[in-house]
N, C-alpha and C positions, 0 to 999 in steps of 0.2 A: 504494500500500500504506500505510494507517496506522500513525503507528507511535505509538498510544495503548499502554497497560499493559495485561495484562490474559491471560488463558492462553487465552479465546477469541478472543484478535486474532491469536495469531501464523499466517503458514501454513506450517510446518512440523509435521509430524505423527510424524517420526519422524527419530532421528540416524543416523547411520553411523560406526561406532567404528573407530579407521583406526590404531589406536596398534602395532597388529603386521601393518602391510599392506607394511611394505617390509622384513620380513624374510624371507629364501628357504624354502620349503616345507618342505625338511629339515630345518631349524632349528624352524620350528613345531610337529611334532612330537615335537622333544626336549623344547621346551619345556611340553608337553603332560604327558609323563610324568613331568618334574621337579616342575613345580607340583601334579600329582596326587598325588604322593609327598608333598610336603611340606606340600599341601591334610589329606590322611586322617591326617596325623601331629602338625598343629596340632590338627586335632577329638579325635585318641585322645588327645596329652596333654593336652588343655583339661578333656576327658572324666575320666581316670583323675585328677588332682588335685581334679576335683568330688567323686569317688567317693569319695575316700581321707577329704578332711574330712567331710564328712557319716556317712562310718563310724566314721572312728574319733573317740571323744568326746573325747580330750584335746586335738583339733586343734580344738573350740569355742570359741573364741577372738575377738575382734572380726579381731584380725593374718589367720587363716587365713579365715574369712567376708568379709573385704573382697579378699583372694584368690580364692575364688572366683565373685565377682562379675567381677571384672577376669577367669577364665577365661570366665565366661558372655558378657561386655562381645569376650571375642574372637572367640567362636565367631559372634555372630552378624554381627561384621565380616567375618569370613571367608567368611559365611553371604551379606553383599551383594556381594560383590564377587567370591572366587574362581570359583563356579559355573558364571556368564556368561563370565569371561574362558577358562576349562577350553572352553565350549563355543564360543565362536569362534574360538580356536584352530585348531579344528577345520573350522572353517566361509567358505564364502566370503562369504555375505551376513553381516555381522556387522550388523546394525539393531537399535535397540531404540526402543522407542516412546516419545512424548513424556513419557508418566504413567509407564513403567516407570522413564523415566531420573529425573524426578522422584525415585520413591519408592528411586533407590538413591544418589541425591546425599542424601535426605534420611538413610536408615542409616549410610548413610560415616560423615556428620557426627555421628549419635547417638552412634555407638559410639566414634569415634574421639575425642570429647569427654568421653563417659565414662572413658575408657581415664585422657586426663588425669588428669581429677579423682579415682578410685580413687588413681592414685598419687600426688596431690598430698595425700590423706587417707590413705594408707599412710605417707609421709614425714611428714607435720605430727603425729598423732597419732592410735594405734589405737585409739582409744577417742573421737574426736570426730562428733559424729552429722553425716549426711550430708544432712540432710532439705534444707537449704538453698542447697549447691552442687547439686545432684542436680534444685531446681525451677529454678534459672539455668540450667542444661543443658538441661533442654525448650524453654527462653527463645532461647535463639540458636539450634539445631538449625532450631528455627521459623525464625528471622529468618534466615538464610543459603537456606534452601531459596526460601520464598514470594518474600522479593529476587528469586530468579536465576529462579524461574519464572512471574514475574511480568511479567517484560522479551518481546518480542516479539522475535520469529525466522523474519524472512524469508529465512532459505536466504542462502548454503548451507545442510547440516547435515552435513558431517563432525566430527567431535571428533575432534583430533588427540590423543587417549587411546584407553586400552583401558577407562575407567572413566568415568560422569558425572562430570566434576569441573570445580568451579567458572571457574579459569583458561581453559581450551579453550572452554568454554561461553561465558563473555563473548566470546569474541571472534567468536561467532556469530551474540550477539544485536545491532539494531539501532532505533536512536534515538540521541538526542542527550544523555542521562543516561548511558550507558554507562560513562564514567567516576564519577561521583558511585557510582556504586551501586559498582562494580570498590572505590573508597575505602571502602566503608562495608562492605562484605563483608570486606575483608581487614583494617580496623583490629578489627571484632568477633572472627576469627579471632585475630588475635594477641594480642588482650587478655586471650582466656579462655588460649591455650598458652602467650604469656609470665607472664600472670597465675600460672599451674598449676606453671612453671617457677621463678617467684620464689619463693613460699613452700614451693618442695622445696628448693630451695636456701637458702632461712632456716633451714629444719629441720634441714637437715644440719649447718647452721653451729653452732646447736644443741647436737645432738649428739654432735660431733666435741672440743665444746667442753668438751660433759659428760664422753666418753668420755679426755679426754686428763686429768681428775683424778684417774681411777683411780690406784691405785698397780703397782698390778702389772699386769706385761707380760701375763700371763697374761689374766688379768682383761679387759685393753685391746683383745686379742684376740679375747676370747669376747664383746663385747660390738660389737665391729667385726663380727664372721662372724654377727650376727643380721642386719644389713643390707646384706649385700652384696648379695644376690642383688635386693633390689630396686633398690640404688643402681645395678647393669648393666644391668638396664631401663630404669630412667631414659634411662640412657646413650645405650642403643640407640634409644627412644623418642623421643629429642628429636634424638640424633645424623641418625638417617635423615631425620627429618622438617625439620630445618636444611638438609640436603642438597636438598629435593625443595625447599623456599619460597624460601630463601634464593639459593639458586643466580641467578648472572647470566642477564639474558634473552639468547635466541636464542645462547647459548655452546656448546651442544651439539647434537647429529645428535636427528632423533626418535628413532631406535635406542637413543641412548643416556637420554634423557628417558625410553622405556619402562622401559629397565633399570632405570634410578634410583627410579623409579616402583613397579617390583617389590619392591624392597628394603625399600620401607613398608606396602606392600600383601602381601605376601606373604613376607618373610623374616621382618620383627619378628615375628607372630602365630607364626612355625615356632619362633623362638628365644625367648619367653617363657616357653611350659611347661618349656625343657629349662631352660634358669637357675634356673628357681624350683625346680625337680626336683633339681638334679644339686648347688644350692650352700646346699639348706635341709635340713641335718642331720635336722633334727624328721619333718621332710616323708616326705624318703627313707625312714626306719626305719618311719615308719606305710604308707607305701606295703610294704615288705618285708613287713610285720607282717599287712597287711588282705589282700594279694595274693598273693602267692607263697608264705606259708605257708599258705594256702589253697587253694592247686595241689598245693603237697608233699601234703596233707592228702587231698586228691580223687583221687591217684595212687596212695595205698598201698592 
């Protein structure tokens, strides 16, 4: 078997997703109806926060348009990822095809790099143009995908995931670079999320800085409650994702690797809309305002 570069060397034609293969049948389909649940409830709230700025005009704002980019930025992460996992779930052949896994390791990584970047340009400043972080994100999306499907894969093909992802994927391709590349994949990764992570955390530094010459308490407060709601994103964004990269190898069951796993793939995207919902004043009231007095309205 050769083992030159190239997508027409590998002879693997198709993986096998094995990331929920060793939990008991009954359990699969709770987990069926839990992630369905919380699938159709990341799209309505992704949905209804589109709907509410683009109706209501005083949410025209760079702050609520960079918002809804980060709700479009989640739907269609949810969009690569939850569907497939909902239908294997269900399924005892869980395969997906070589070009299929391609094109969902390559979305993962669009979206989930966008995701960054929006909040690293929500923290830094609402008002700064995005043209140039935004073409460095095509830039490495590109370079992490063609890297990983570029390498040659003589079988097995199980991925001990429920998703195309980089880690499981290395360690099924074969050659003698495997390493260099595993280096070169995971320093570009961490350069664009610790990169994304420093300058939110310059910002806040910033602003905490600004916010604490107020005079009044009051003031100090109403100027803190404009960025809460993003600074628990953050939180959640970077917290889960520390969890899943950072984590020691082989320290946990695959069970628990899946779990952990859901937590980024599918809890952040449920728990975004409700934060930015539930702790943006402004938000709320036009949601009340475009929605539900337009129910009251259609009722009488």
């Amino acid at each position: 078997m050769p083992h030159g570069r190239g997508l027409n060397h590998s002879s693997v034609s198709e993986f096998i997703l094995v990331g929920f293969s060793t939990f008991p049948p009954h359990l699969l389909h709770i987990f069926f109806l839990l992630f369905l649940l919380m699938y159709l409830f990341t799209l309505l709230g992704n949905l209804l926060i589109m709907a509410t700025v683009w109706s209501e005009r005083s949410l025209h704002t760079p702050m609520y348009l960079f918002l809804c980019a980060l709700s479009i930025s989640e739907i269609f992460y949810t969009l690569a990822v939850t569907p497939r996992l909902l239908a294997d779930l269900l399924s005892s052949r869980r395969t997906i095809a070589f070009a299929a896994c391609a094109s969902q390791m390559f979305f993962f990584f669009t979206c989930g790099f966008t995701h960054s970047f929006l909040l690293t340009v929500m923290g830094y400043d609402r008002y700064v143009a995005i043209c140039h972080p935004l073409r460095y994100n095509v830039l490495m999306r590109l370079v992490v995908t063609t890297t990983i499907f570029h390498l040659t894969f003589c079988g097995p093909n199980e991925i001990q995931h429920f998703v195309c992802h980089v880690p499981p994927l290395l360690k099924l391709a074969c050659g003698t670079d495997i390493p260099v590349v595993a280096l070169g994949v995971g320093l570009v990764c961490m350069i664009v999320l610790l990169g994304c992570f420093l300058f939110i955390l310059l910002s806040y530094t910033l602003i905490v800085a600004a916010i604490l010459k107020i005079p009044s308490a009051e003031g100090r407060h109403k100027a803190f409650s404009t960025c809460a709601s993003h600074l628990i994103v953050v939180v959640v964004h970077y917290g889960f994702a520390s969890i899943i990269y950072l984590k020691p190898k082989n320290l946990h069951s695959q069970e628990s690797n899946t779990l952990m796993a859901i937590s980024y793939t599918v809890l952040t995207p449920f728990l975004s809309p409700i934060i930015f919902s539930l702790r943006n004043k402004e938000l709320k009231t036009a949601m009340r305002k475009t929605f539900l007095n337009k129910l009251y309205s259609s009722s009488i």
